[in-house]
C-alpha positions as CSV (number, residue, x, y, z in Angstrom):
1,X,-89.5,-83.8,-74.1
2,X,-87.2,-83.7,-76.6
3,X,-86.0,-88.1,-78.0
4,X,-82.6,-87.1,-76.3
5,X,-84.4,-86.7,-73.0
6,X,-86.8,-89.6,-73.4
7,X,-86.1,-92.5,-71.7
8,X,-84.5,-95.4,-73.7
9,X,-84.5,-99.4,-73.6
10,X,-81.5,-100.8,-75.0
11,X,-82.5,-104.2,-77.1
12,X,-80.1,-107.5,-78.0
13,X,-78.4,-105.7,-80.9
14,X,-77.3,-102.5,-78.7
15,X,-79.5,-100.5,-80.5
16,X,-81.9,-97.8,-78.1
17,X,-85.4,-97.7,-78.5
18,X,-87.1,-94.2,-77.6
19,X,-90.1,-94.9,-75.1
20,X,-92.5,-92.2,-73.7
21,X,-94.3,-91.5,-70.5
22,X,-96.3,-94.4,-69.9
23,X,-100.2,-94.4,-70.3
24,X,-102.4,-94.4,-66.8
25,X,-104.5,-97.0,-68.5
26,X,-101.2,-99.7,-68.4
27,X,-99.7,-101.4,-65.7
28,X,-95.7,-101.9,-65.6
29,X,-96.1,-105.3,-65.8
30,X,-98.6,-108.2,-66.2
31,X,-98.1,-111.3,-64.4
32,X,-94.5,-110.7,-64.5
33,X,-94.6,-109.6,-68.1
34,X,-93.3,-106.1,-68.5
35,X,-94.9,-103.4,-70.1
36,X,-93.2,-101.2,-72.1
37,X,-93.6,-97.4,-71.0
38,X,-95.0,-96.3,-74.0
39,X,-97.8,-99.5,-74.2
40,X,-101.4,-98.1,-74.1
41,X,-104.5,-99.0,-74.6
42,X,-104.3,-101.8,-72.3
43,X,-107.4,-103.8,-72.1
44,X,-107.4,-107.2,-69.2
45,X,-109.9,-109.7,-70.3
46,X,-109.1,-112.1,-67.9
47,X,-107.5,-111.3,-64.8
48,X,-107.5,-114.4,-62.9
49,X,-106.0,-117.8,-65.0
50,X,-105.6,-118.2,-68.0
51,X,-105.0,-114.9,-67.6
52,X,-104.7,-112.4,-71.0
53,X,-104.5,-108.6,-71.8
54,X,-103.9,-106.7,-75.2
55,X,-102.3,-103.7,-75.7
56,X,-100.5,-101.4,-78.4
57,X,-97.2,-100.2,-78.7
58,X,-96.9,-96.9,-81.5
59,X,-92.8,-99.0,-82.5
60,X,-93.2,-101.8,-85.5
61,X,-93.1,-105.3,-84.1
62,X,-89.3,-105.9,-84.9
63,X,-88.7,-103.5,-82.2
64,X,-91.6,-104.9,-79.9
65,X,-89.7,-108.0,-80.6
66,X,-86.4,-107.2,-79.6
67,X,-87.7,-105.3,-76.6
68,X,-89.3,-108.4,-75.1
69,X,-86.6,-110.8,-76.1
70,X,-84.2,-108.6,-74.2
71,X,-86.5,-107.4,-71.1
72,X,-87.0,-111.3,-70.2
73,X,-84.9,-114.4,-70.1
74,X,-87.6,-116.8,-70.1
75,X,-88.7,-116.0,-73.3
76,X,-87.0,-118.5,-76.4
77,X,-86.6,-117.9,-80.6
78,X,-89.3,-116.3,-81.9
79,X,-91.8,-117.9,-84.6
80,X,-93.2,-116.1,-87.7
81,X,-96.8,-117.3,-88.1
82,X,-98.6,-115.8,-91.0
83,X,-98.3,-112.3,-90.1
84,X,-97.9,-112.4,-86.2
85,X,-94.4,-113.3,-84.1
86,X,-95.3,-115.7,-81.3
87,X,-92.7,-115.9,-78.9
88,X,-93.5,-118.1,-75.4
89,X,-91.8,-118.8,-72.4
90,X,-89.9,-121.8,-72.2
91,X,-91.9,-123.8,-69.3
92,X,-94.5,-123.3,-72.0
93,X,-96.8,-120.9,-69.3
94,X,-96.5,-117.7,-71.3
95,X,-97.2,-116.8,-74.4
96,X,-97.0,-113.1,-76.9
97,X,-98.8,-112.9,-80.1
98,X,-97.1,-109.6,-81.5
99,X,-98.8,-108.1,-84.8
100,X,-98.5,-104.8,-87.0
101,X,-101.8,-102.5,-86.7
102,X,-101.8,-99.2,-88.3
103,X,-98.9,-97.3,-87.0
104,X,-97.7,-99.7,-84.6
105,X,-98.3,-102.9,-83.0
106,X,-100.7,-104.8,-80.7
107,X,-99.5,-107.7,-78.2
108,X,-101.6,-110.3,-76.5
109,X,-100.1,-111.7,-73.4
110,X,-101.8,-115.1,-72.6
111,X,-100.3,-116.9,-69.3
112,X,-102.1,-119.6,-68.3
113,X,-101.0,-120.0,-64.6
114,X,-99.6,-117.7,-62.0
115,X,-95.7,-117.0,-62.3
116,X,-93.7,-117.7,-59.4
């Protein structure tokens, strides 16, 4: 598949960011937070609440960022902490932790009760 024939999600600024097939291992979303295709790696640790799941994404957080901030309504400014960008929901339920490693970046979803 060539990157004109690869699927793309447009982010805030109207800039498109390539995604791939996604990975068996991921679901499309969890507890209503999506999953980008190209997320891998996926790994539940809690599946009933507080519920939380890790994953990578092979795009730098800026674009991880801008992905989620445009995918979801619910989700207000992002905060630097350190290295990391927290962004949470604003009822407070949901919270991403999104941080460089290696090539890309890993995101921990944390929601602490079920979404309705």
């Amino acid at each position: 598949m060539t990157n004109s024939e690869k699927p793309q999600i447009a982010d805030n600024a109207g800039a498109n960011v390539n995604v791939a097939v996604r990975s068996e291992a991921c679901p499309e979303n969890f507890n209503q937070v999506s999953i980008p295709v190209n997320g891998k790696l996926c790994q539940i640790f809690a599946a009933d609440f507080p519920a939380s799941m890790i994953l990578f994404i092979p795009q730098t957080p800026e674009e991880v960022v801008k992905y989620y901030l445009a995918s979801s309504s619910s989700f207000v400014e992002p905060k630097k902490i350190k290295q990391r960008t927290m962004l949470k929901s604003a009822d407070n339920n949901t919270t991403l932790i999104i941080s460089k490693d290696g090539g890309g970046t890993q995101v921990d979803i944390l929601v602490k009760s079920p979404v309705s």
